[in-house]
Every structure is written in C-alpha cells, then in structure tokens.
MIVOVEX-552524 format. One record per residue (C-alpha): residue number from 1; residue in one letter; x, z, y. Coordinates in Angstrom, 3 decimals. Layout:
N
(voke NUM,A,(X,Z,Y))
...
//
This chain:
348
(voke 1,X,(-38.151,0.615,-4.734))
(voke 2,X,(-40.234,1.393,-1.751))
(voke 3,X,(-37.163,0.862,0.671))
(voke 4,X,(-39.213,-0.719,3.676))
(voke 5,X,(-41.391,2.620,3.845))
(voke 6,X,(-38.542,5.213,3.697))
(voke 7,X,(-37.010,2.837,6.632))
(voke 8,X,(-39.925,3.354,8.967))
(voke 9,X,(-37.704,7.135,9.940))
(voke 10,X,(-36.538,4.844,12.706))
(voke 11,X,(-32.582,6.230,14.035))
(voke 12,X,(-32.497,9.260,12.371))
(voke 13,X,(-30.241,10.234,9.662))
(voke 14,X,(-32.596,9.487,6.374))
(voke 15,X,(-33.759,13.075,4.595))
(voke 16,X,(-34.205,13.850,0.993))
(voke 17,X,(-37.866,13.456,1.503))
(voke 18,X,(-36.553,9.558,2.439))
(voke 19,X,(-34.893,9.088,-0.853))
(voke 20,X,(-37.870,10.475,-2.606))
(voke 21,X,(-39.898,7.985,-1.296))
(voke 22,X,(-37.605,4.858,-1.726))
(voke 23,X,(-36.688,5.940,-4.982))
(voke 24,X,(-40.915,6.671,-6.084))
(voke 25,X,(-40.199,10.181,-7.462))
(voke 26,X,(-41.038,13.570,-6.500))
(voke 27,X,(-38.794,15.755,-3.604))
(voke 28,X,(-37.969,18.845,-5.699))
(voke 29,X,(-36.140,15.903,-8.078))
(voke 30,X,(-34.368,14.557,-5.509))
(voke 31,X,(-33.491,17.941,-4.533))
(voke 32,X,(-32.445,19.250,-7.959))
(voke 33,X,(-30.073,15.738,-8.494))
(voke 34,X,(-28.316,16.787,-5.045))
(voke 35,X,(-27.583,19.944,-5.873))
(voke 36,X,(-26.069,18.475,-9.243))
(voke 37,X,(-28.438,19.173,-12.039))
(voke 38,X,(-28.060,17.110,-14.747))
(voke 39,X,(-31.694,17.813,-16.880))
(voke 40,X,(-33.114,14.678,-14.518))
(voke 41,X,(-33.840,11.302,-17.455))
(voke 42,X,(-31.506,8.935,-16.686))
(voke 43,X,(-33.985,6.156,-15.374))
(voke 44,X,(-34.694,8.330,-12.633))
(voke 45,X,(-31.136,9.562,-11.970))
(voke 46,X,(-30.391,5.597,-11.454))
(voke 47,X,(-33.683,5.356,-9.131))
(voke 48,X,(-32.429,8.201,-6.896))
(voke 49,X,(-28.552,6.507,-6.916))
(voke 50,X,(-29.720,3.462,-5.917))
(voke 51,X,(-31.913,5.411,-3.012))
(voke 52,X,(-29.181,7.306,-1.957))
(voke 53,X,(-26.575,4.363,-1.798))
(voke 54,X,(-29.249,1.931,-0.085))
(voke 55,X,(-30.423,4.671,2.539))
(voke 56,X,(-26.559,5.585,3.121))
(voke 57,X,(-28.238,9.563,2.467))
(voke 58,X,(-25.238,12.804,3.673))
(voke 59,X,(-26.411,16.144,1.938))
(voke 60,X,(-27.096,18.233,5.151))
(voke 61,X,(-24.647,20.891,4.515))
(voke 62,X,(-25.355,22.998,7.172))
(voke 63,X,(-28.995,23.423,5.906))
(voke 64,X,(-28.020,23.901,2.576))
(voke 65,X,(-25.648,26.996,3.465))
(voke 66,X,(-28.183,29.387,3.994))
(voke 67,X,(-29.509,29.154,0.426))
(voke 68,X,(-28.014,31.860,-2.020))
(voke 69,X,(-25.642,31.109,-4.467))
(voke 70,X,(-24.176,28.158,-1.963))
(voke 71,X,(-20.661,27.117,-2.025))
(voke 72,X,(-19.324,24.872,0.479))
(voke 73,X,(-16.083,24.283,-1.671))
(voke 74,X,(-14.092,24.819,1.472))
(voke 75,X,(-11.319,27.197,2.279))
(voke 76,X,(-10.166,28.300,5.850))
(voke 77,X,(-6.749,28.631,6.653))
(voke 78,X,(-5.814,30.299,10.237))
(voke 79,X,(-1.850,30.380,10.974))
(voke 80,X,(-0.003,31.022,13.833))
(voke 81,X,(1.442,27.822,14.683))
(voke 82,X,(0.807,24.130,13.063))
(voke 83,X,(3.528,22.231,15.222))
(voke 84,X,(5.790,24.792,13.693))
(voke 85,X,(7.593,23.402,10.264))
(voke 86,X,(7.565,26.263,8.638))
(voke 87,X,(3.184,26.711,8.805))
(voke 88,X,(3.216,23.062,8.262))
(voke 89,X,(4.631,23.701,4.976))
(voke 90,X,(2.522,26.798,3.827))
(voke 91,X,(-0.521,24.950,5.233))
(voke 92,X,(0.375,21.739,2.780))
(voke 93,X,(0.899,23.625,-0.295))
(voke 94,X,(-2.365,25.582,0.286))
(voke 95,X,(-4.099,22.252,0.346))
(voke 96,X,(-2.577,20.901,-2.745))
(voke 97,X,(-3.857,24.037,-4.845))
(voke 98,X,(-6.985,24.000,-3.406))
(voke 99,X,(-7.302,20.434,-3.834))
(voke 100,X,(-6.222,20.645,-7.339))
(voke 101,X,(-9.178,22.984,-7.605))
(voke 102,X,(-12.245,20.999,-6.416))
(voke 103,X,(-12.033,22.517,-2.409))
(voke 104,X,(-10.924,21.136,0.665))
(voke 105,X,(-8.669,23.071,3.150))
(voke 106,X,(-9.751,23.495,7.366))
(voke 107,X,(-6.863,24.798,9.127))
(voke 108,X,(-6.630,26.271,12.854))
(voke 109,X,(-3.956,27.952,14.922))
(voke 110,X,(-4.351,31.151,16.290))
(voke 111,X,(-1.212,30.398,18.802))
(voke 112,X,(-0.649,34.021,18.306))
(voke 113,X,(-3.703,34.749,20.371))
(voke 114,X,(-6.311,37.617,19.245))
(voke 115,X,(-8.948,36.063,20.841))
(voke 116,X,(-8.432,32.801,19.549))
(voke 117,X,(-8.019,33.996,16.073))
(voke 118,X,(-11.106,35.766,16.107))
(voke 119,X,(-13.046,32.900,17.212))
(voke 120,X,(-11.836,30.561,14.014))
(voke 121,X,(-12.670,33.911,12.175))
(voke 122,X,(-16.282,33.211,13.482))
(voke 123,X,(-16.261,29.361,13.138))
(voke 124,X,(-14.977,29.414,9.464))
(voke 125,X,(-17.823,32.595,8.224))
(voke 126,X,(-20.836,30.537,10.340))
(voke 127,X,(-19.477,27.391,8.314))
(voke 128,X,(-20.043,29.057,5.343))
(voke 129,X,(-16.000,28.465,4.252))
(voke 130,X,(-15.691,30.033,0.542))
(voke 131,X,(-12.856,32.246,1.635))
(voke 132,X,(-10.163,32.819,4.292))
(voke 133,X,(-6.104,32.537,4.192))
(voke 134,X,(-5.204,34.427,7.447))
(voke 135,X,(-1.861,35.279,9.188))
(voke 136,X,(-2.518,38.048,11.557))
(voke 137,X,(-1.885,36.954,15.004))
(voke 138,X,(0.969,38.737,17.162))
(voke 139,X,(-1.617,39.899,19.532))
(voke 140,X,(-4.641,41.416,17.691))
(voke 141,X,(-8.158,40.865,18.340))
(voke 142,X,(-10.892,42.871,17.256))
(voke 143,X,(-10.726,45.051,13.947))
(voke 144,X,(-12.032,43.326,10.695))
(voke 145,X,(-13.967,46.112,10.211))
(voke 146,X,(-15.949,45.407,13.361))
(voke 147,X,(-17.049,42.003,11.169))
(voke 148,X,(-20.710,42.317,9.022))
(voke 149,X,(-20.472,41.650,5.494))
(voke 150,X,(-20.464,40.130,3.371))
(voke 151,X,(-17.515,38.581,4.264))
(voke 152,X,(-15.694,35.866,1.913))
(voke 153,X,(-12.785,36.907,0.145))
(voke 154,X,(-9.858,37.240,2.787))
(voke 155,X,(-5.899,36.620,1.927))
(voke 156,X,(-3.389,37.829,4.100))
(voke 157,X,(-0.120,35.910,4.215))
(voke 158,X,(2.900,36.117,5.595))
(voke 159,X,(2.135,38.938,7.595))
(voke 160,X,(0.670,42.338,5.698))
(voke 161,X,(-2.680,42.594,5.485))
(voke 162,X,(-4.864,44.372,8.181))
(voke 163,X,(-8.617,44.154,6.565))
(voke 164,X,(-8.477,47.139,3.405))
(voke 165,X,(-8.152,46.050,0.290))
(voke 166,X,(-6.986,42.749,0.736))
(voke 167,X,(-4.232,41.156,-1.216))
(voke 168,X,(-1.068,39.766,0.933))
(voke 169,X,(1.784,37.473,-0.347))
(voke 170,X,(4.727,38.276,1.694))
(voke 171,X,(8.319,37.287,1.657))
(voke 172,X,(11.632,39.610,1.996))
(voke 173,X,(12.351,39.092,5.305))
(voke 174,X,(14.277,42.325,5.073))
(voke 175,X,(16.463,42.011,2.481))
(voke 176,X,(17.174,38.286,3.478))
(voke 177,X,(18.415,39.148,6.710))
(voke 178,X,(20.344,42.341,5.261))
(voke 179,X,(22.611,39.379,3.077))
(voke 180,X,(23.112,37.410,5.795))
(voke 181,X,(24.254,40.023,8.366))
(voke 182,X,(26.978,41.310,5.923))
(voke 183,X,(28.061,37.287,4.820))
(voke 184,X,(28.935,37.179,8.448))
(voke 185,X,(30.831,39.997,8.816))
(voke 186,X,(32.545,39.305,5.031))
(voke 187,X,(33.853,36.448,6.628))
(voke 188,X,(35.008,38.041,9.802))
(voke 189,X,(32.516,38.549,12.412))
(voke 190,X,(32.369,41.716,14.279))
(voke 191,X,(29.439,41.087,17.123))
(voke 192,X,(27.420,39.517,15.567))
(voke 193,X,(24.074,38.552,18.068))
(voke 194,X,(20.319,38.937,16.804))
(voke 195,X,(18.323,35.646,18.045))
(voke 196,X,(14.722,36.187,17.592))
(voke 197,X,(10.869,36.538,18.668))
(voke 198,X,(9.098,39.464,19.780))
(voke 199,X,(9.038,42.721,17.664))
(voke 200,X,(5.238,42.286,17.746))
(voke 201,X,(5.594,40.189,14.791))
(voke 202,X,(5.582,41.658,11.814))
(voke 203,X,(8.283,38.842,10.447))
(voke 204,X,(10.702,39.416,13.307))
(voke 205,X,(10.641,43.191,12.967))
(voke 206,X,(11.415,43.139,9.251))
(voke 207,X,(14.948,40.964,9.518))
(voke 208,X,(15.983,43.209,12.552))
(voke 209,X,(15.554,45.813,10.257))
(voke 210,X,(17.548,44.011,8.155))
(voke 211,X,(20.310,42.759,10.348))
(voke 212,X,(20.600,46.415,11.531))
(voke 213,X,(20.638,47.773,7.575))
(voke 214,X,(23.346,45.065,6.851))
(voke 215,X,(25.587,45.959,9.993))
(voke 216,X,(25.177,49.779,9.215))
(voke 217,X,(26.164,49.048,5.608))
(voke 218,X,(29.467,47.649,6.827))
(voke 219,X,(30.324,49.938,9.066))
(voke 220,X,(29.658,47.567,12.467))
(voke 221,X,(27.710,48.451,15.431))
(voke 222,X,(24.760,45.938,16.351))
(voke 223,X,(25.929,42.932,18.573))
(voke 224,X,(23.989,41.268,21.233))
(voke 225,X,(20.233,41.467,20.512))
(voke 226,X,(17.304,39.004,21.842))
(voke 227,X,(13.432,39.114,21.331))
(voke 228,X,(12.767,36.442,23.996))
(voke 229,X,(13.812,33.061,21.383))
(voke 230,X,(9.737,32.306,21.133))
(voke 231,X,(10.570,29.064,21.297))
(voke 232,X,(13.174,26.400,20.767))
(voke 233,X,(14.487,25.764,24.514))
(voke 234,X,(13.891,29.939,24.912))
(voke 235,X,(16.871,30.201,22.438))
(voke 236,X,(18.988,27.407,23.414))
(voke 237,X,(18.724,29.546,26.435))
(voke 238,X,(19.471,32.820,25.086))
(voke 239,X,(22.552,31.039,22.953))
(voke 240,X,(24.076,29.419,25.726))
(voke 241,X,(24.122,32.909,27.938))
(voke 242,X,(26.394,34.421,24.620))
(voke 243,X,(28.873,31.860,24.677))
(voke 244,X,(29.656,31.706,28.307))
(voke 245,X,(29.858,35.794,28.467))
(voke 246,X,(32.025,35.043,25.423))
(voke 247,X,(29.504,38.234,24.013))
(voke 248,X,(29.185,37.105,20.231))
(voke 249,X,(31.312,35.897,17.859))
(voke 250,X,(28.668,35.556,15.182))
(voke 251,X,(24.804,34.715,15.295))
(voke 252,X,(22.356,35.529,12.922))
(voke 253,X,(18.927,33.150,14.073))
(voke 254,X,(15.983,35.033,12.736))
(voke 255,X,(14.123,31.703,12.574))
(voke 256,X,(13.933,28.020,12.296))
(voke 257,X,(13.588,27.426,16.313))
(voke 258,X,(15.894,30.062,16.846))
(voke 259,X,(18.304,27.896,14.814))
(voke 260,X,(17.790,24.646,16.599))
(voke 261,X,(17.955,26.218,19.765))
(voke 262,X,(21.708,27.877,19.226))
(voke 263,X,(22.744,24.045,17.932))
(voke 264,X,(21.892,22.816,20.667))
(voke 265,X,(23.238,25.281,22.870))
(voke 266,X,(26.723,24.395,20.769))
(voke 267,X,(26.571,20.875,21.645))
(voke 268,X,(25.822,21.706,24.959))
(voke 269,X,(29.158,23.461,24.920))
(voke 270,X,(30.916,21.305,22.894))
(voke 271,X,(31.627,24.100,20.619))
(voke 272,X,(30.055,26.763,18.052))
(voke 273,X,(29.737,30.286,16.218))
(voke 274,X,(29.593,31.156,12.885))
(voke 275,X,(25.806,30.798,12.127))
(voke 276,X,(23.027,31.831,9.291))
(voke 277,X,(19.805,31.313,10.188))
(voke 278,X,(16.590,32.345,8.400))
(voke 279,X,(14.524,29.809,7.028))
(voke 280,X,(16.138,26.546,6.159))
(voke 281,X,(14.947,23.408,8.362))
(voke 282,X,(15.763,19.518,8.030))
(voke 283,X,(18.449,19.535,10.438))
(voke 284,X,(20.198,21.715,8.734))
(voke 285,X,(22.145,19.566,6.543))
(voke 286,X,(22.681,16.655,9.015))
(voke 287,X,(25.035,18.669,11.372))
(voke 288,X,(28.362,19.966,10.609))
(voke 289,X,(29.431,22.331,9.054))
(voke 290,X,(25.908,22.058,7.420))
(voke 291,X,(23.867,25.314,8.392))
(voke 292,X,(23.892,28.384,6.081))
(voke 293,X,(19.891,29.636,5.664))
(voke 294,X,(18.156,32.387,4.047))
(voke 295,X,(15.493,30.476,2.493))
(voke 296,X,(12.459,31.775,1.493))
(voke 297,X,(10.262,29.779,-0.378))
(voke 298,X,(7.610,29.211,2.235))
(voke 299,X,(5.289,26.699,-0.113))
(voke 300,X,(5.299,29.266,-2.982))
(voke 301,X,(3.721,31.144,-0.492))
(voke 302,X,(1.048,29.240,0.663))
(voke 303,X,(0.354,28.125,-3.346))
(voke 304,X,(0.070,31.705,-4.309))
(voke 305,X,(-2.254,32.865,-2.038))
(voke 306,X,(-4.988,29.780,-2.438))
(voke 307,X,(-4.569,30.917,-5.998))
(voke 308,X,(-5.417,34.476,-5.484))
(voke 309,X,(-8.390,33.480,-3.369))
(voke 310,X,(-9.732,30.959,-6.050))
(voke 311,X,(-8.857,33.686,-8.394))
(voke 312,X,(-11.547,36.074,-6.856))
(voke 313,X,(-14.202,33.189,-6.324))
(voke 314,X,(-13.816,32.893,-9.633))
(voke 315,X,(-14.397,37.019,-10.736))
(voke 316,X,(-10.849,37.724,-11.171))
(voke 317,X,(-9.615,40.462,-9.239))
(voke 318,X,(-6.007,40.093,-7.915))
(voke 319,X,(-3.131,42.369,-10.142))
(voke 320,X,(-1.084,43.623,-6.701))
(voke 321,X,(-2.698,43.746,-3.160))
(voke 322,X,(0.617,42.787,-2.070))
(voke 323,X,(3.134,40.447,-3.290))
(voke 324,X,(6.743,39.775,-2.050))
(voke 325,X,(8.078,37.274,-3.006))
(voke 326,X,(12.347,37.222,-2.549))
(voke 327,X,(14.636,35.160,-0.788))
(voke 328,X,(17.497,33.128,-1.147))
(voke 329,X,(21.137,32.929,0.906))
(voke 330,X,(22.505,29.345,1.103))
(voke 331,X,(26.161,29.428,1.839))
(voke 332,X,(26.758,25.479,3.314))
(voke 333,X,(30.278,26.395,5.177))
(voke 334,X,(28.936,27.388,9.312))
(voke 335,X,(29.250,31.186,8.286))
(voke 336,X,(32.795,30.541,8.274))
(voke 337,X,(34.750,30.626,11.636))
(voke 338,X,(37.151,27.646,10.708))
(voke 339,X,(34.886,25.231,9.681))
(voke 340,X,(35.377,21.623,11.096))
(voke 341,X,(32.819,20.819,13.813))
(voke 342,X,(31.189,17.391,14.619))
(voke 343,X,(27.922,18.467,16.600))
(voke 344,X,(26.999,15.443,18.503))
(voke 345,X,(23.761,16.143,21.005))
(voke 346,X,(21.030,16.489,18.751))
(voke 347,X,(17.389,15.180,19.875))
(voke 348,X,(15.071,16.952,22.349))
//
C-alpha cells in the first residue's frame, strides 16, 4: 500500500484522491465504495478499508450535499425550550424513532423568538437536514412561504401547523383543561384561578378555552386569571399574590412551571389550594397530597411525528394533516380541599 505517498498531503485532512492512492486503485472506486456501493471485488473493498482506517479518512459531508439524490440521514428538531421537561421529553422520543430508523436527531431552541427560529430554519436547510420537526415559536418570524423550495418535509408539533399542507400532531389541551376545571369545582371550588403563559401560545390559549368551557358548564363565573406565569419564579409570584388577597380557593396551573411555582408559593406560606395542573412533572408525586395532572402523553408526541416525517422520506403521504392526540386526568388527592399537607420547602 503506497501509504508514504498519500502522507506527503502534509496537515490537511486526507481526501478520497488520498485513499486512492494508498490503497493503488482508481478515484471514481474509492468514490463509489463511500457512497456505499457494493459491485466493488472484494480484494479491493479490503484495499480501500485498510486506506481509509490507516489515513483516519471523514467523508466530507458538506461537499457531498450538493449532489442530487443526497441524504444526510439527519433530522432537525426546533422547540421552544430544551431546559424545559416537557421539550426534553418530546425531543428524546424523537431521537429514539429516528434512531431506530438509521438518522440522527440536531435539536435547537427557538426560546420563543421569531428571529431565532428562523435562523435554525436556515442552519438546518443549508445543512442539508432530511426534514424538519418544528414548534412554531410564540413570536413569529417570517412566513414559510417567504422560504425557496424545495424545502424538506416539515412537521408541525405541538403547536398547529403554519406552512400549508403540513401535517401537525397536537394534543387536547382543550378538553384536558375542560376536566380539570369541573374536578375542581365537583369537589367544591368556586374561584377557581387560571395560572398560565401568554395567550400568544397556541397551548395556553387552548386550556383557557377550556378552563372557561368547564366553568361555564357548571354554572361558575371565571376566577382569578394570569398570563404572566412564563416562568417558574413568575408563578410562584403570581400564586403567592392569590393567597395573601385570599382571591382563589382553587388553581388550575396550565403548565408544568406553573405547577412548581404555586408549590412553592404553598410552602412559602406554609399552606395550600386545591390544585390540578396540566402536564404531569417528577415532583409531582414526592409532595403531599401528591399533585393531580392532566397528562398528555408528551413522548407519543414527539414519536409520532418523526414517524410521519420518515413516513414521507420514504413516499408515504401522511393519512390526517393533523392529529390530536387526547389526554388524561390523574386524580392523586390535591384537588380535594381536605387533603393532609406536608409541603416542606422544595429546591430552588
């Protein structure tokens, strides 16, 4: 093997044209054994191996991109929020399907920003990603339609989808927070407060909607209501306000940081209100009375919509552009007003 004469390219990363000549054959062989044809005889497949391994050779993806029929075998996924639990989750079970399926997963955070999101929109199409799992940031950027196609197939989740003709896989954030609004009140609540995000997201609108549909349905009027729970401390703000005005005797936490943010608020006070909140979270069974969630199953999610997107790389159109998939109440005893409580300071 002429390895001492493919060496003489000095610091640079070695080329095909390298391996071709430490291995004695010709470059369109080396070439066609990258790209993983197998009609090379085997002598020569071990000569270009051995090339390869001694030349410690890296396909240059980046140049290989720009010839048709490419795949990189990688799928984007752009969320709102990694630190958040809840994306953390979707973003693992995406992996694990696509995994399962021969690609590897990128993920970014759009922090809710437009302009953010449409710069990982730009990153991930220049890169060549085989398609795109996007929720829609709270603050929009540009239109999709402003984008050049071809584009890679696109998946929505979470959020509906804003580019036509995509498929979105969506939960029942409505009709989850609909149940939990009138489990309150079935057990006696009568102001029941609305701890949430901004009505900007698509998520936080749907289970007011739902809280409002619930109360309506049993004849109450809405109780306290707050958008400004963005983040944990935010509600462990807006929580402890209620309880010193004494203005709720119920609270429905539209999310998981809205959640921790009224239990800490109660062990700030050394007491509590009946509470569901929506989306279950770890703590939630480690305090007590455990916390009653409306869970929705938030890996299902992520699963279904790597699925859909391999499904179209793969010809298949999806059946539904849009998928909901339902939710689940899970009474554990702090919807009820007399439940014992041992809420010792939880961690910052």
């Amino acid at each position: 093997m002429n390895a001492e004469l493919a060496r003489g390219a000095g610091d640079r990363p070695p080329t095909m044209r390298d391996v071709a000549t430490a291995a004695g054959v010709g470059l369109k062989t080396v070439s066609r054994y990258v790209n993983g044809e197998t009609n090379i005889a085997d002598p020569l497949r071990v000569r270009i191996a051995e090339a390869i391994e001694l030349l410690g050779y890296r396909r240059n993806l980046a140049a290989a991109s720009i010839r048709p029929g490419w795949t990189s075998k990688v799928i984007g996924l752009i969320t709102s929020d990694l630190a958040n639990p809840y994306y953390s989750t979707l973003a693992h079970a995406a992996e694990s399907v696509a995994w399962q399926a021969g690609y590897l997963l990128t993920t970014f955070s759009s922090e809710e920003d437009g302009e953010r999101h449409d710069l990982a929109v730009d990153r991930l199409i220049d890169q060549r990603v085989d398609a795109l799992l996007i929720v829609p940031p709270r603050n929009p950027g540009r239109a999709w339609s402003q984008l050049r196609p071809p584009l890679p197939p696109v998946v929505f989740l979470d959020r509906p989808a804003v580019l036509d003709g995509a498929p979105a896989v969506l939960a029942d954030n409505a009709g989850g927070a609909r149940e939990a609004a009138i489990e309150l009140a079935r057990n006696g609540a009568r102001r029941i407060a609305f701890v949430g995000d901004s009505q900007q997201i698509y998520t936080m609108a749907e289970r007011l909607r739902g809280y409002l549909d619930g109360l309506a349905q049993v004849g109450l009027t809405p109780g306290p209501i707050s958008h400004a729970a963005h983040s944990q401390e935010e509600a462990r703000g807006v929580v402890s306000g209620l309880l010193a005005e004494g203005a709720a005797d119920a609270i429905f936490a539209a999310n998981n940081r809205a959640a921790m943010g009224a239990l800490h608020a109660f062990a700030d006070s050394g007491g509590r209100l009946p509470m569901i909140a929506f989306d279950d979270f770890e703590a939630a069974e480690v305090v007590r009375p455990r916390i009653s969630v409306v869970s929705q199953d938030v890996a299902r999610m992520g699963a279904l919509a790597t699925e859909i997107a391999i499904r179209i790389l793969q010809g298949t159109p999806p059946v539904s552009d849009r998928t909901v998939l339902g939710t689940r109440l899970i009474l554990r005893g702090s919807e009820k007003p007399d439940s014992p409580t041992i809420l010792d300071r939880l961690p910052e």
